[in-house]
C-alpha positions in Angstrom: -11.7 -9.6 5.6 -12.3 -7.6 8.9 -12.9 -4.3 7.0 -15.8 -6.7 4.9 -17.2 -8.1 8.5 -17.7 -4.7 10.0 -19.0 -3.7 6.4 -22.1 -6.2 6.5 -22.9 -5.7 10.1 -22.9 -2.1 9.7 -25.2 -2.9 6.8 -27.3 -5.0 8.7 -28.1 -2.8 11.6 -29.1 0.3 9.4 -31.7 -2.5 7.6 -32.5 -3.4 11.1 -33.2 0.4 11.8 -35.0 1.1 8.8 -37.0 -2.7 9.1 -38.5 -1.8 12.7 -39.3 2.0 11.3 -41.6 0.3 8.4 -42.6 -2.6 10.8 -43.2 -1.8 14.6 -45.0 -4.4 15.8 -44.2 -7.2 13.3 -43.0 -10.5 15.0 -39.5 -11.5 13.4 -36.7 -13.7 13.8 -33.3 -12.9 12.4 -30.8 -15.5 10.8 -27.3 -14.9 10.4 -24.1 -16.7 9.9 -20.9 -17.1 12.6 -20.0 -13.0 11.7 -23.3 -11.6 13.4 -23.2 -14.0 16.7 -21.6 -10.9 18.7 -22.4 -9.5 22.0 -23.5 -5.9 20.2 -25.6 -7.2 16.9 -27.1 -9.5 19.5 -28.0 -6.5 22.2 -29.5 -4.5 19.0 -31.9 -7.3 18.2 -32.8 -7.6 21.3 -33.5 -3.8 21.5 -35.6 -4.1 18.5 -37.7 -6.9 19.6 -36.0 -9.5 17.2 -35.6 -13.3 17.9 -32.7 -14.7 16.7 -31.2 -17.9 15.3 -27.5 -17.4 14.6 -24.4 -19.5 13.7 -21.6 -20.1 15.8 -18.5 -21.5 15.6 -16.3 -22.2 18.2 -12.9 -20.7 16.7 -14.6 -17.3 17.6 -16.8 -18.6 20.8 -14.5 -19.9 23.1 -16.4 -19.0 26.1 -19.2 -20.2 25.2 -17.6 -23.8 23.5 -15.9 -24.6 26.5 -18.9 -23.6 28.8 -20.6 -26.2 26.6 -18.1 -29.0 27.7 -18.2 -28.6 30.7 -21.8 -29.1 30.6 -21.3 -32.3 28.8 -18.8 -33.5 31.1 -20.7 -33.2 34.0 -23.8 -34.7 32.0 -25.8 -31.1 31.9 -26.0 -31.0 28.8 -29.7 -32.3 27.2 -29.8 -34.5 24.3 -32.1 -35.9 21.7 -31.4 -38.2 18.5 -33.5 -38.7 15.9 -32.8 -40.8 12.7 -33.8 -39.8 9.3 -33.4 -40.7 5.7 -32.1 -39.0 2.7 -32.3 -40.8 -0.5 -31.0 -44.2 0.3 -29.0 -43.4 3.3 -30.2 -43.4 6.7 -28.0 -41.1 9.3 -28.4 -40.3 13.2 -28.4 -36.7 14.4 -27.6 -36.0 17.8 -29.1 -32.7 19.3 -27.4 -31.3 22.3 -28.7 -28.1 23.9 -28.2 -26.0 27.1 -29.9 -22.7 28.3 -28.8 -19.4 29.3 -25.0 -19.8 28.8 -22.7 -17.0 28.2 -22.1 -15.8 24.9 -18.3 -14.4 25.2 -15.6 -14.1 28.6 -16.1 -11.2 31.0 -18.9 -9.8 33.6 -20.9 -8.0 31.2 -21.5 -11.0 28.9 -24.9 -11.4 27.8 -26.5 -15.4 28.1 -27.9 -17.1 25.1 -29.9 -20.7 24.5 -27.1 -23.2 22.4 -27.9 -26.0 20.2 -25.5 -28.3 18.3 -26.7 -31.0 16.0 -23.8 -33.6 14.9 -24.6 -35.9 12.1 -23.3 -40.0 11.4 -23.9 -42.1 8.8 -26.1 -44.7 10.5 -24.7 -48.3 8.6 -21.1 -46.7 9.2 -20.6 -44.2 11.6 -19.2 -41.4 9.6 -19.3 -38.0 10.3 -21.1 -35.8 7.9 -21.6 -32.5 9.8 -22.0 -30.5 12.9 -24.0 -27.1 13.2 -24.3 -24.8 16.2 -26.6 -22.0 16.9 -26.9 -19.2 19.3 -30.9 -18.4 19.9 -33.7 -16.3 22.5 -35.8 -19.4 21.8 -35.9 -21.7 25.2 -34.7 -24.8 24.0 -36.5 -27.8 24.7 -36.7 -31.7 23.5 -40.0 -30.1 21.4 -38.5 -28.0 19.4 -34.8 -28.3 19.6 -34.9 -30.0 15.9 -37.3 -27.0 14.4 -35.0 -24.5 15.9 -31.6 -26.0 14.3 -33.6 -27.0 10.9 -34.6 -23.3 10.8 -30.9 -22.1 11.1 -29.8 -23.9 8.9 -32.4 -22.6 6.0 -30.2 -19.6 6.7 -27.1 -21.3 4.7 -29.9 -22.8 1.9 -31.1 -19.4 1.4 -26.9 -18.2 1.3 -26.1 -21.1 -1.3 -29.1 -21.2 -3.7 -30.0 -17.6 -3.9 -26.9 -15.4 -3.1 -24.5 -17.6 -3.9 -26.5 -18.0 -7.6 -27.3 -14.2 -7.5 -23.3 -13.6 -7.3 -21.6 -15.8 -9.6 -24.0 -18.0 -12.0 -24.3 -15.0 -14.7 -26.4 -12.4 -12.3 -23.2 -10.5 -11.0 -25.1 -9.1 -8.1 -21.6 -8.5 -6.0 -22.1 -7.7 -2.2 -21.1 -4.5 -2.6 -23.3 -3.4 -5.3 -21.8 0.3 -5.6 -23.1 1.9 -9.3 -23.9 5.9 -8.8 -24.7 8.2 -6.6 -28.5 7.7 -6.4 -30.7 5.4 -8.3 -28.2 3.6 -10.5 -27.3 1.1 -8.2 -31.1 0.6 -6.9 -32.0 0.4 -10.8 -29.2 -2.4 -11.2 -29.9 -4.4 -8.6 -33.8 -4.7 -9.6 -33.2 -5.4 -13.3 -30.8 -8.4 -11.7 -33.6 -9.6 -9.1 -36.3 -9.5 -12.1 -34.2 -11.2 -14.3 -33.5 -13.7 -11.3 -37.4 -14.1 -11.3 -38.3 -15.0 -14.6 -35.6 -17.5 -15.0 -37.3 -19.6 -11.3 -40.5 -18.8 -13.4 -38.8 -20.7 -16.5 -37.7 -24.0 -14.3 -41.0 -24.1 -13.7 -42.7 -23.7 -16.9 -43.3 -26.7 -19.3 -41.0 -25.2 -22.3 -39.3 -28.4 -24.1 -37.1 -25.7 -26.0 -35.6 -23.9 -22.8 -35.0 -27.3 -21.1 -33.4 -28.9 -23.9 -31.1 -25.5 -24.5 -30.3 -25.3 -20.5 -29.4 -29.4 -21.0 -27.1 -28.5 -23.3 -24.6 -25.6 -22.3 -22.0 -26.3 -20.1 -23.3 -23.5 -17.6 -26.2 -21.7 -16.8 -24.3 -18.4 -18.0 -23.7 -19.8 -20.9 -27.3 -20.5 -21.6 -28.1 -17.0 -20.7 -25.4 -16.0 -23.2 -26.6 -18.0 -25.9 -30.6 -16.8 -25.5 -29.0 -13.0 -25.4 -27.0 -13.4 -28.6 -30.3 -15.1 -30.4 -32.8 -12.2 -29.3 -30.0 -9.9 -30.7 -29.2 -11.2 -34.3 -32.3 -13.0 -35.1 -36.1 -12.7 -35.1 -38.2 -15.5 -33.9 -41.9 -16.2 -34.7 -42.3 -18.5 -31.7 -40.8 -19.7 -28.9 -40.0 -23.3 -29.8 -38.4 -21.6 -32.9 -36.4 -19.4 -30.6 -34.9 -21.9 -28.5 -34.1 -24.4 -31.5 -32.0 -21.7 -33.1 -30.2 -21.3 -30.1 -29.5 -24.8 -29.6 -28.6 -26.0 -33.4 -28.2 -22.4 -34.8 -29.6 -20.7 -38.0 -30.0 -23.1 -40.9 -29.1 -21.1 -44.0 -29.5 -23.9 -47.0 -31.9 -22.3 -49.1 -31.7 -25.4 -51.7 
């Protein structure tokens, strides 16, 4: 697990190096989960001129979590609430932000901006989440919310791209290690462009696709299925593509 950690961020500062190479002057902010909150990434986006929005968690920012307490304790520590809706339910989130705290123990700790949202059921009071972030933005009753709604479009792009780009049929591993030179490069485009005309296809009227993706267990398994087809059978149409794939090849010739 440690080796993988040091992997990524050693990943993500030669992209960093190779991002302000291509991009000088281009105004960026960086999103990252609980893994790149440390003292060093942080000083290299800052070196680079990068605004940040990062996770953190308090199993691995104690400092900084009880620095945060003590803040509330004493009543330091600003709040906001807003209530929302989604669907049917209505819940309360509470915003609580402080600036310039310290990131990590020690004399050479660098100061960040913190905000934590916490989230209640608003009929019931049940707790439904909390998320903390570590930011350069100055926190303010303004735009507290936008900065914690931006961090977390960190873990939407993680769950619905990545996540689907590793293990819903693309295979697009982390470590995506093919060859010595372009192989890996030529992989990992052929799985992006593949990615991209499948978003194209939820988004194109095609009854035959829909009704084929309705009816397999998984989305691999519709892939599978619309692979096999294009191998064994030719098609003059679409519709007639996708309606062999669903009922299969009618063969009665009486």
């Amino acid at each position: 697990m440690i080796l993988s950690l040091n992997c990524e961020r050693k990943a993500a500062k030669r992209w960093l190096k190779k991002f302000r190479e291509k991009h000088p002057h281009l105004p960026v902010t960086i999103l990252g989960d609980d893994a790149f909150c440390t003292q060093p990434y942080i000083c290299d986006l800052r070196a680079d001129r990068c605004g940040f929005i990062l996770s953190c968690q308090p199993g691995s920012h104690k400092t900084l979590f009880d620095w945060i307490d003590g803040l509330r304790q004493v009543g330091d520590l600003a709040v906001k609430e807003e209530k929302f809706r989604d669907g049917k339910n209505w819940y309360i989130a509470t915003y609580e932000y402080a600036n310039n705290v310290p990131l990590r123990d020690g004399e050479d700790a660098i100061y960040v901006n913190f905000v934590q949202v916490t989230i209640h059921e608003k009929a019931t009071g049940k707790f439904v989440g909390i998320h903390s972030y570590a930011t350069d933005f100055v926190l303010t009753q303004e735009n507290c919310i936008e900065i914690t709604s931006t961090g977390r479009r960190r873990w939407k792009s993680e769950n619905e791209g990545n996540n689907t780009l590793t293990n819903n049929g693309y295979h697009l591993k982390h470590s995506f290690g093919h060859g010595d030179q372009n192989e890996s490069h030529n992989f990992v485009l052929l799985n992006l462009i593949a990615f991209m005309i499948h978003v194209i296809l939820a988004y194109v009227s095609q009854e035959g696709y829909s009704a084929l993706q309705k009816a397999m267990d998984t989305l691999n398994e519709c892939f599978e299925r619309i692979r096999n087809t294009f191998a064994l059978i030719a098609c003059r149409c679409w519709e007639q593509f996708y309606q062999i794939a669903l009922c299969g090849l009618d063969l009665d010739t009486s």
